[in-house]
N, C-alpha and C positions, 0 to 999 in steps of 0.2 A: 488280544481282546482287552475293552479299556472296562476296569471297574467304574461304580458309582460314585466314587472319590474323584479321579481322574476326567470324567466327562464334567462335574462340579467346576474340578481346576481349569478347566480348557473356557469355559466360559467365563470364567475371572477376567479383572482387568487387573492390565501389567505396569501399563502406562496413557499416559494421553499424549497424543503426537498432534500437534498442528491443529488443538481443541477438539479432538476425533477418538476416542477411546480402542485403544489395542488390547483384545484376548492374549490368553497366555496360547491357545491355540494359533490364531494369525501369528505369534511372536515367534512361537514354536516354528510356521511354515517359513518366515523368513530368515531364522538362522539358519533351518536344515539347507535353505538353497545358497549358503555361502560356504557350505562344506566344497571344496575341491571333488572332482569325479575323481582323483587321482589317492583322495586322500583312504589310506590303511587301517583300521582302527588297532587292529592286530599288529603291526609293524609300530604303530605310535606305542603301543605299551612294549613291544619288545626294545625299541629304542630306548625309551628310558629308564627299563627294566635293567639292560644287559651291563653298561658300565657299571651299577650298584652292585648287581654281582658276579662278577668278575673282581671289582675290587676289592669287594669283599672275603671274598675266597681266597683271591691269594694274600690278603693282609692273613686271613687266620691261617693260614698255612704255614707264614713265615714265624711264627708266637713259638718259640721256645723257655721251657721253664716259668711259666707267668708265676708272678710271685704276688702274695696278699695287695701287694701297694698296687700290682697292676691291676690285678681285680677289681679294685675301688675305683678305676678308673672308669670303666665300662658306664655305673649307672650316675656316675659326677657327668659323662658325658653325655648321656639320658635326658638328665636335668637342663641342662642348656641347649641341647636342642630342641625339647619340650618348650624350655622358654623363647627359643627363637621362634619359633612354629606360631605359638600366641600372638609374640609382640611382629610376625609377620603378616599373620592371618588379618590381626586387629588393626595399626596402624598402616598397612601396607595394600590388602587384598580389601578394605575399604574403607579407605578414606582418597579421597581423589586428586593425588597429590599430581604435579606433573610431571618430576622424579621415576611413578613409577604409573601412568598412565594406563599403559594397556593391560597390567593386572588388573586395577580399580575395573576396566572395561569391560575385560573377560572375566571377572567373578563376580561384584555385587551387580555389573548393569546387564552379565547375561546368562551365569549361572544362577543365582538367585532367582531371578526372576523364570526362568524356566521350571525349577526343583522349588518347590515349595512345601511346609509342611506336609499339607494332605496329598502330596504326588510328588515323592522324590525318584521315583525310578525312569531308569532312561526305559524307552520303549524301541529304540534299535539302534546296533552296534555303532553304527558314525556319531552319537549320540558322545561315544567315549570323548572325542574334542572337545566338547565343553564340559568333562570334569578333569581328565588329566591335564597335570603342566604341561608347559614346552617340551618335545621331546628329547630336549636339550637339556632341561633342567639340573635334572640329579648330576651328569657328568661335570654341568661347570659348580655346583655345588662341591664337587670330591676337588676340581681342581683350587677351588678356593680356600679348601681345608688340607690338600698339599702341604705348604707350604709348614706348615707348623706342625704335621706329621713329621716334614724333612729335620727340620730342626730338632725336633726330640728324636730324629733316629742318630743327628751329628754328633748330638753328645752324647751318643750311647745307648740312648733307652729308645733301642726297637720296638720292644713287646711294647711300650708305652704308644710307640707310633702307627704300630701295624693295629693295637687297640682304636685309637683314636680314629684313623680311618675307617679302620671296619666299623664300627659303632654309628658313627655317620653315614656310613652310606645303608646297615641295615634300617636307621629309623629314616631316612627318606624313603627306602622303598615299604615302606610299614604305612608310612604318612598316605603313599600316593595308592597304594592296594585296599589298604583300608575304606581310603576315601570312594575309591569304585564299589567297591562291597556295600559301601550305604546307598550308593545308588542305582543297585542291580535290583531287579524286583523281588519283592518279599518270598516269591513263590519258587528261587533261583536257589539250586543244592550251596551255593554259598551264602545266598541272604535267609540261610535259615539256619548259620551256625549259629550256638549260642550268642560267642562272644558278637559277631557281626551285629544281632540282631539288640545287643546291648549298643553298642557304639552308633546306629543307626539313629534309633531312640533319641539319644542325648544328642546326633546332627543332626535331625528333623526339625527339634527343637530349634538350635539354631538358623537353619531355615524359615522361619516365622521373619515375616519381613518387620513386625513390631521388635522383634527379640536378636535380631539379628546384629546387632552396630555393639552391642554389648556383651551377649551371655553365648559361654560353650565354643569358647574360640579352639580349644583343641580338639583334634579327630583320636589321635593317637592314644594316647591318655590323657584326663584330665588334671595332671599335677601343677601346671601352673595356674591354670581356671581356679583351681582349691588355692592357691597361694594367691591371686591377684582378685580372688571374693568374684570369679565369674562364672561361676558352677550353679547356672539355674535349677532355682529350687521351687518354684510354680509362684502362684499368684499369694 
């Protein structure tokens, strides 16, 4: 059942096609019919669920004796994936580079335009395709952060490598749970956790197609928004 918000957003325009103005409803009826009959929504989040944890679990399995220095390492590595997240969100997931195309396509010209401030929630599960990544995503992210695990396990520091893997791969699946969490309906046993219902709030805002190119570029937390002055603070 659609609230009084929702029926508002459906009659919005989203775009102008060929001088003819498109609803977010009509935009709405032609993505859902480019979903595949074959497509999972449930298998799309287990896919990219299951490499994050899997590696994750057995990096922290393999931690023996972590010592203060590894420790530090955990929220050093927080910090930069927080600022990857930003400077991916901002320069990458919209700006329409041809570099990286079909993100630009699939997020400001088809996520956005479906989730808008006053109506971010999907209304049925094949819905999940247009918030979560590739199902592919998070695995070639761990395989890309590989590499320099190996290296600090060559010279010796395991705990260092098995940290830095696991660290990674738990804030992408944090990035990408999250992100469904803001856009499950308000009235969902999980879009009524507190924290969700904080983190929702502040990507709503984001959402605003005026606010949107600039403010509230992280989902996860906001530390690099507070360090690069993008933490909207209202009018």
């Amino acid at each position: 059942m659609l609230g009084a918000d929702d029926a508002l957003a459906d009659d919005s325009v989203v775009l102008v096609r060929d001088g003819a103005p498109v609803t977010r409803a009509q935009f709405r009826a032609e993505a859902l019919a480019t979903i595949p009959a074959s497509y999972a929504p449930a298998l799309h989040l287990l896919a990219l669920s299951l490499p994050g944890l899997v590696v994750a679990a057995a990096a922290l399995l393999l931690v023996r004796a972590p010592t203060p220095i590894d420790a530090w390492l955990v929220p050093l590595v927080v910090m930069a994936c927080n600022a990857a997240e930003w400077r991916m969100h901002k320069h990458t997931m919209h700006v329409p580079a041809t570099r990286a195309a079909a993100l630009f396509d699939a997020h400001t010209c088809l996520h956005h335009r479906l989730y808008m401030t006053d109506s971010m929630a999907i209304r049925e599960r094949r819905e999940l395709r247009f918030v979560l990544l590739p199902s592919y995503s998070v695995a070639l992210l761990l395989a890309a952060v590989a590499p320099f695990a190996g290296a600090a396990a060559w010279f010796g520091q395991r705990n260092a490598a098995c940290l830095l893997i696991a660290t990674v791969a738990v804030y992408a699946l944090s990035y990408e749970w999250l992100h469904v969490a803001c856009h499950l309906p308000r009235d969902h046993f999980v879009g009524r956790l507190p924290w969700v219902r904080v983190v929702r709030e502040r990507h709503a805002i984001h959402h605003d197609p005026r606010l949107m190119q600039r403010w509230n570029m992280n989902i996860t937390l906001p530390l690099w928004d507070w360090v690069r002055g993008s933490v909207w603070r209202g009018d």
